[in-house]
C-alpha positions, 0 to 999 in steps of 0.5 A, a space after each residue: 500515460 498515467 500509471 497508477 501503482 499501489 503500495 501495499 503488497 503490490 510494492 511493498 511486500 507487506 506481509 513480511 513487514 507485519 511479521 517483523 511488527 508483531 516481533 516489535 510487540 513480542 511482549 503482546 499478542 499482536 496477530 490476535 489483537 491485529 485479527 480482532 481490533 481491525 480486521 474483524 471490525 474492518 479498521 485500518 491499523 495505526 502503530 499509535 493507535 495499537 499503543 494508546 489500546 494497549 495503554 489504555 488495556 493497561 497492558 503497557 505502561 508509558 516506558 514500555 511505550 517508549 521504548 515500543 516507538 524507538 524499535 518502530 523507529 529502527 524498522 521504519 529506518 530500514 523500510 526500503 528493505 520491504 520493497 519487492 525487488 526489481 521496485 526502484 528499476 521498474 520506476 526509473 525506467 517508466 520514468 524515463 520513458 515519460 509517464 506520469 507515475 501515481 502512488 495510491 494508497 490505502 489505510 490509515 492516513 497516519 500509518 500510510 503517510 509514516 511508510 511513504 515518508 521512510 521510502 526513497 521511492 517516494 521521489 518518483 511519483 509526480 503525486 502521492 494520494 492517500 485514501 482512508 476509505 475507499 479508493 474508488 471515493 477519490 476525488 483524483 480518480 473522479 478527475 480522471 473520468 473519460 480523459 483522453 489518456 491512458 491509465 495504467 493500474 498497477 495493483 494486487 487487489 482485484 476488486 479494488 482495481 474493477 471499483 476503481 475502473 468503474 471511476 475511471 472508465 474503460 480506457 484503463 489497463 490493468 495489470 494484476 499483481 499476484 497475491 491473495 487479493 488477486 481473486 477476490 472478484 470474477 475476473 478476465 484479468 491474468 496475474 503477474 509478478 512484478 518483475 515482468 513490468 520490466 518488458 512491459 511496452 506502453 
């Protein structure tokens, strides 16, 4: 079986990193900047590019930004303090068991690839896939098409998951992760917490 997990806000408890974030940047309105420079516009954020609007705002200067990306550096060392719990069992025992764990993830390549890197959980998965539009465009969900073996997905957006099945097929298993994406569409599908991955039986 392959099993493929997501990272933010399935993994990773997002949320809570984004609040420590916008402390980093207590000098700056980060929650409304974050608001009108990527979400409204639909842009993933990147903690460079955030640094080059605000420098190029004049709202920081080059020492300010020094000093910015040494606090960034503190809170990436830290990064494992993000992960739900329960998260490094979970791997360990789909590991052992013999399925092939994915990480598909999300975002701005740049900041995604910044995340896994501080992660120790990063060893776990066979491949890591990084998607800056749209995961149901990925060329590995594409080679998964009507394959034999079963897919598991493991995620917290709803709507993402069905585009992703509609790639894979229908030998694909869901399982739902509670969050506010978990109902973004009309669905079947019921919602779990994480932990319960620990009975789950392939």
């Amino acid at each position: 079986m392959k099993i493929i997990f997501d990272l933010d806000h399935t993994l990773l408890d997002t949320d809570r990193l984004k609040l420590d974030l916008a402390s980093i940047f207590s000098g700056q309105d980060f929650v409304s900047d974050y608001q009108k420079y990527y979400k409204d516009k639909g842009e993933n954020f990147d903690f460079e590019n955030y640094l080059n609007l605000l420098e190029n705002e004049n709202r920081i200067n080059r020492n300010e930004r020094k000093k910015l990306k040494m606090k960034l550096a503190e809170l990436m060392d830290r990064l494992d303090n993000y992960l739900y719990p329960n998260v490094e069992n979970i791997l360990k025992y789909f590991q052992v068991i013999g399925a092939d764990l994915i990480l598909m993830t999300f975002g701005h390549k740049r900041w995604q690839e910044e995340k896994v890197k501080h992660l120790s959980i990063s060893r776990y998965f066979i491949k890591i896939i990084f998607e800056d539009q749209d995961k149901s465009k990925s060329g590995y969900l594409k080679s998964l098409k009507n394959i034999q073996e079963e897919v598991l997905i493991i995620n917290d957006n709803a709507r993402e998951t069905s585009d992703m099945i509609s790639v894979i097929g229908e030998r694909t298993t869901v399982f739902l992760i509670e969050s506010s994406n978990a109902k973004n569409i009309k669905h079947n599908w019921p919602t779990h917490k994480l932990g319960e991955l620990i009975d789950y039986k392939l």
